[in-house]
C-alpha positions as a Markdown table, in Angstrom:
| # | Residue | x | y | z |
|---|---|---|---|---|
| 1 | Unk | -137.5 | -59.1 | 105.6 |
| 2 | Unk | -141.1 | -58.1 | 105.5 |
| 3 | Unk | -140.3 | -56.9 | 101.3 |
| 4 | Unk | -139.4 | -61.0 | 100.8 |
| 5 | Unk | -142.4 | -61.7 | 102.2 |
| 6 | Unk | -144.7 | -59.5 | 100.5 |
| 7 | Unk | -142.9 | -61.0 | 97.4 |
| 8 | Unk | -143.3 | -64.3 | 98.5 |
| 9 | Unk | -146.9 | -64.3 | 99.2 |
| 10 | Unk | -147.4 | -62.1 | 95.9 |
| 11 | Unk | -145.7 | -65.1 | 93.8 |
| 12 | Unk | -148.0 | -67.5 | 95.9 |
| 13 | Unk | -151.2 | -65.8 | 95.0 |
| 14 | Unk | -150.2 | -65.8 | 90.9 |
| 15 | Unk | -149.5 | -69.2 | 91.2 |
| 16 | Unk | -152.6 | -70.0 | 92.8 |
| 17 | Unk | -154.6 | -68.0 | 89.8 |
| 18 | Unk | -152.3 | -70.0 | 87.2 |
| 19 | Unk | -153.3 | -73.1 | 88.6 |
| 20 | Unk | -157.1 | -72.1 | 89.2 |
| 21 | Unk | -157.6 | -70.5 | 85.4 |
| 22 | Unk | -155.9 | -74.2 | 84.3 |
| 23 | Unk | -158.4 | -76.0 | 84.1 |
| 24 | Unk | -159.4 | -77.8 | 81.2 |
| 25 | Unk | -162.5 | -76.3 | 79.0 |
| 26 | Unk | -164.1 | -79.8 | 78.8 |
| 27 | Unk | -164.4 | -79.9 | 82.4 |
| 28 | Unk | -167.5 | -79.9 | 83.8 |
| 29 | Unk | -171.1 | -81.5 | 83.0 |
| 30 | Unk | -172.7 | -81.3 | 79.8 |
| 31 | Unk | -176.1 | -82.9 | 77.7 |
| 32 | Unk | -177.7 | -82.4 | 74.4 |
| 33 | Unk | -180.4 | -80.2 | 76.6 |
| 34 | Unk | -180.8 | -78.8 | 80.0 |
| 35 | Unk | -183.3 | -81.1 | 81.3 |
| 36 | Unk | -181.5 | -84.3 | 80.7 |
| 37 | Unk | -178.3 | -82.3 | 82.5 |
| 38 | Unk | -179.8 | -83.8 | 86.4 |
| 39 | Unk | -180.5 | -87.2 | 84.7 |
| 40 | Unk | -178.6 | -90.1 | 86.1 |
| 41 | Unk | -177.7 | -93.3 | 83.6 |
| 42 | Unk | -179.5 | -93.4 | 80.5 |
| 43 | Unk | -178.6 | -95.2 | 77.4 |
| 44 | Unk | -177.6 | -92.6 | 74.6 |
| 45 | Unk | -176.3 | -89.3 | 74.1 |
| 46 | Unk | -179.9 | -88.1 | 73.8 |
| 47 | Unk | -181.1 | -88.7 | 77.7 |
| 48 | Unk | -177.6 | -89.3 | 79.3 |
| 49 | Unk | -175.2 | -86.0 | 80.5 |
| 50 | Unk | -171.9 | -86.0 | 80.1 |
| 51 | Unk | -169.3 | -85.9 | 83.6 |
| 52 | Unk | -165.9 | -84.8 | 82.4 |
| 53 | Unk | -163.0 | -84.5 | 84.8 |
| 54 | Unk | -159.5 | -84.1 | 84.2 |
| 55 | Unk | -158.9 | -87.8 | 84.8 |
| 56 | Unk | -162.2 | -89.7 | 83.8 |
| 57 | Unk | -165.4 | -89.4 | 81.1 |
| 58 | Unk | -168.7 | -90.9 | 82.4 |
| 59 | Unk | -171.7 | -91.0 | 80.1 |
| 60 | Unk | -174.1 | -93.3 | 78.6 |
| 61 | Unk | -171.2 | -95.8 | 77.3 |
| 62 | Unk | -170.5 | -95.8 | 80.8 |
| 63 | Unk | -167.1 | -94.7 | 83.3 |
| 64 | Unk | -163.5 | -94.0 | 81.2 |
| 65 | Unk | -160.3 | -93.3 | 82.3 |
| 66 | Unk | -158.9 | -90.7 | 80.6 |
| 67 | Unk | -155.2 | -92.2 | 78.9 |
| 68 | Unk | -153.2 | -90.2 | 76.2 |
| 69 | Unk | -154.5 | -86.7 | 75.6 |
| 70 | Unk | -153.2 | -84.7 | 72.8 |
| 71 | Unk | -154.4 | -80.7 | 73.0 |
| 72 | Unk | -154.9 | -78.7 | 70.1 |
| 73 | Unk | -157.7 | -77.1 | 68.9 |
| 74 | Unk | -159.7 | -79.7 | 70.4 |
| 75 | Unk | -158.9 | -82.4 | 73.0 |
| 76 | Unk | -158.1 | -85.7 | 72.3 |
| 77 | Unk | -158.4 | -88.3 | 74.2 |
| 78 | Unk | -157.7 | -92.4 | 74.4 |
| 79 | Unk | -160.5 | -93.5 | 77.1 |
| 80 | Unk | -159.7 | -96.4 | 78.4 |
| 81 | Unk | -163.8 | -97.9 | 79.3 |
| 82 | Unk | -163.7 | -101.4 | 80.9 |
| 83 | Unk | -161.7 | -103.8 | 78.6 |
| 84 | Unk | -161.6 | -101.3 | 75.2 |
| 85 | Unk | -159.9 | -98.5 | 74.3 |
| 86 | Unk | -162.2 | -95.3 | 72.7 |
| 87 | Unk | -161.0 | -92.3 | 70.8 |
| 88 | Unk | -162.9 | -89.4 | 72.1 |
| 89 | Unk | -163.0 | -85.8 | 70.5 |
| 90 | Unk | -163.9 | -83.0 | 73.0 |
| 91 | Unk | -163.7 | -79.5 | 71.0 |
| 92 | Unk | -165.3 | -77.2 | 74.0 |
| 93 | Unk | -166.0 | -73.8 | 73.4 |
| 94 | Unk | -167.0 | -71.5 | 75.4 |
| 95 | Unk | -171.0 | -73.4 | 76.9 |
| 96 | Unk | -171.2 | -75.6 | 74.1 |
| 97 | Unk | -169.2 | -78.8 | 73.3 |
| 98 | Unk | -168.8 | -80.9 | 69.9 |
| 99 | Unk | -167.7 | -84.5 | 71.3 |
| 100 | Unk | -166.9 | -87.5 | 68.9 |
| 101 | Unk | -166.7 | -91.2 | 70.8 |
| 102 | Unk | -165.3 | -93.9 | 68.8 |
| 103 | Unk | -166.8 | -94.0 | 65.3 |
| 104 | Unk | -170.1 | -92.7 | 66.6 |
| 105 | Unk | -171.8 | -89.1 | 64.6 |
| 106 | Unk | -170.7 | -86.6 | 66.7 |
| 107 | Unk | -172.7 | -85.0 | 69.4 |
| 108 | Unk | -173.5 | -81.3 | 69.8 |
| 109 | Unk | -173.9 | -80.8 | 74.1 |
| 110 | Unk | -174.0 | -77.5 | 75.9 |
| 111 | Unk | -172.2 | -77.0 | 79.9 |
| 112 | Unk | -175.0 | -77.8 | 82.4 |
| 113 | Unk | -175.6 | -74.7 | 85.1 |
């Protein structure tokens, strides 16, 4: 009895890490440079930071709902903001983050601390 349970909590603890070490490398908060990383609002990818969650995208266009997401090299996503639809690009690597939005020139952000 006491070997099942050992086993047990051993396959509870790995699926614990799988779902911890899951998350998404977009994740997090991110800006163009650290001091607009505390800033609140703004009104363009220059003095707004970037919230990404696994569900939503809130930045300078405003709050998005994160639709379809196709993964490959980079994430993409359909963001559904208010009344339109936006194709977003997210290629994260490692502190730094290339994001496209719509049709916009695409914005070169590094992970907040």
């Amino acid at each position: 009895m006491l070997r099942v349970l050992v086993l047990a909590a051993g396959a509870m603890g790995v699926a614990a890490m799988s779902s911890a070490s899951a998350e998404e490398a977009f994740i997090g908060r991110w800006a163009v440079k650290p001091e607009v990383c505390s800033a609140r609002g703004g009104d363009s990818a220059a003095n707004s930071a970037l919230v990404a969650t696994d569900t939503s995208l809130w930045w300078f266009e405003g709050y998005c709902r994160i639709g379809k997401m196709y993964k490959a090299k980079a994430v993409y996503v359909q963001a559904h903001c208010g009344g339109n639809d936006v194709a977003v690009t997210l290629d994260a690597q490692g502190n730094r983050m290339r994001v496209t939005w719509g049709k916009a020139k695409a914005e070169e952000l590094q992970r907040c601390p």
